[in-house]
N, C-alpha and C positions, 0 to 999 in steps of 0.2 A: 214582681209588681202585682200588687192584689188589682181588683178589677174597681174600685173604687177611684184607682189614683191614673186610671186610664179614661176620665172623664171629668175634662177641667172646665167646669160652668162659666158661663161668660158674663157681662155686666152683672148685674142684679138678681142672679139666679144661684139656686142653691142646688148640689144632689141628695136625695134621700133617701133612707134605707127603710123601709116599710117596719115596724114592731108586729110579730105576729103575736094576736091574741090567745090564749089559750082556748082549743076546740072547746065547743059548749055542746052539752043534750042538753035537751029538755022532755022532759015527759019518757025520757028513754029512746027517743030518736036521736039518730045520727045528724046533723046539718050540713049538706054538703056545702065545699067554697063556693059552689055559683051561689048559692043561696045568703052569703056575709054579706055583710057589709065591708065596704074597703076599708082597710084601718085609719085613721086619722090623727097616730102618731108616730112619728118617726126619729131617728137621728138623723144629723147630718155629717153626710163624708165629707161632702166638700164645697167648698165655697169659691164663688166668682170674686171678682175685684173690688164691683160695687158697679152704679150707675152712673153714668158722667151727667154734672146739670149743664144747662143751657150754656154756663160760661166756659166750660170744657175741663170743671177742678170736679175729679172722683170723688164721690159721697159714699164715705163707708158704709161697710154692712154691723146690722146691730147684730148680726149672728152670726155663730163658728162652730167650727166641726169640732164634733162630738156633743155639740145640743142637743137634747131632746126638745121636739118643736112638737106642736099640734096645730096642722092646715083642715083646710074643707075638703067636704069629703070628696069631691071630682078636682080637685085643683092639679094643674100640672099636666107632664107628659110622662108616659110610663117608657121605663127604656129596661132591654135583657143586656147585661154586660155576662160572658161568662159564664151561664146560667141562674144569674142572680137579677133579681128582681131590684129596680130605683128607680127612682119619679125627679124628676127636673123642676123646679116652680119657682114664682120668682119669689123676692124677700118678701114682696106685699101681700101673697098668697097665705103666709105663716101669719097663723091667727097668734099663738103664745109661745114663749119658751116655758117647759115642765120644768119646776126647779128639783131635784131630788130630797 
């Protein structure tokens, strides 16, 4: 069981998998990671059910795993499965889906 499918999002929420950018120099410095920015695109592993409305009928999700999304750049909670890096956030947090 990969470590993705050991974390089933609940209502309205999604998990993500960070995209890492390719390291940058400039001017022939190194940038260390404290110094990035968080990435602000990701895929998605996996997907919650959706949010139940007021009358208690589940409102699907407009997104599914294997989207590339792109959220804000603090959105979310960061979680280590396994020593792999994923961020939790709900569907409203996800600004676009990237179409390829």
């Amino acid at each position: 069981m990969s470590a993705a499918n050991k974390i089933q999002p609940l209502a309205d929420r999604v998990v993500v998998k960070a995209l890492e950018e390719a390291e940058q120099m400039r001017g022939g410095l190194y940038i260390p990671d404290t110094a990035k920015e968080k990435p602000q695109e990701g895929e998605i592993v996996a997907v919650g059910p959706g949010k139940l409305s007021d009358e208690g009928n589940r409102i699907p999700m407009e997104v599914a795993s294997g989207d590339r999304v792109l959220y804000g750049k603090y959105s979310g909670t960061e979680v280590t499965v396994d020593g792999d890096q994923y961020l939790i956030l709900r569907e409203s947090d996800i600004l676009a889906i990237v179409n390829h």
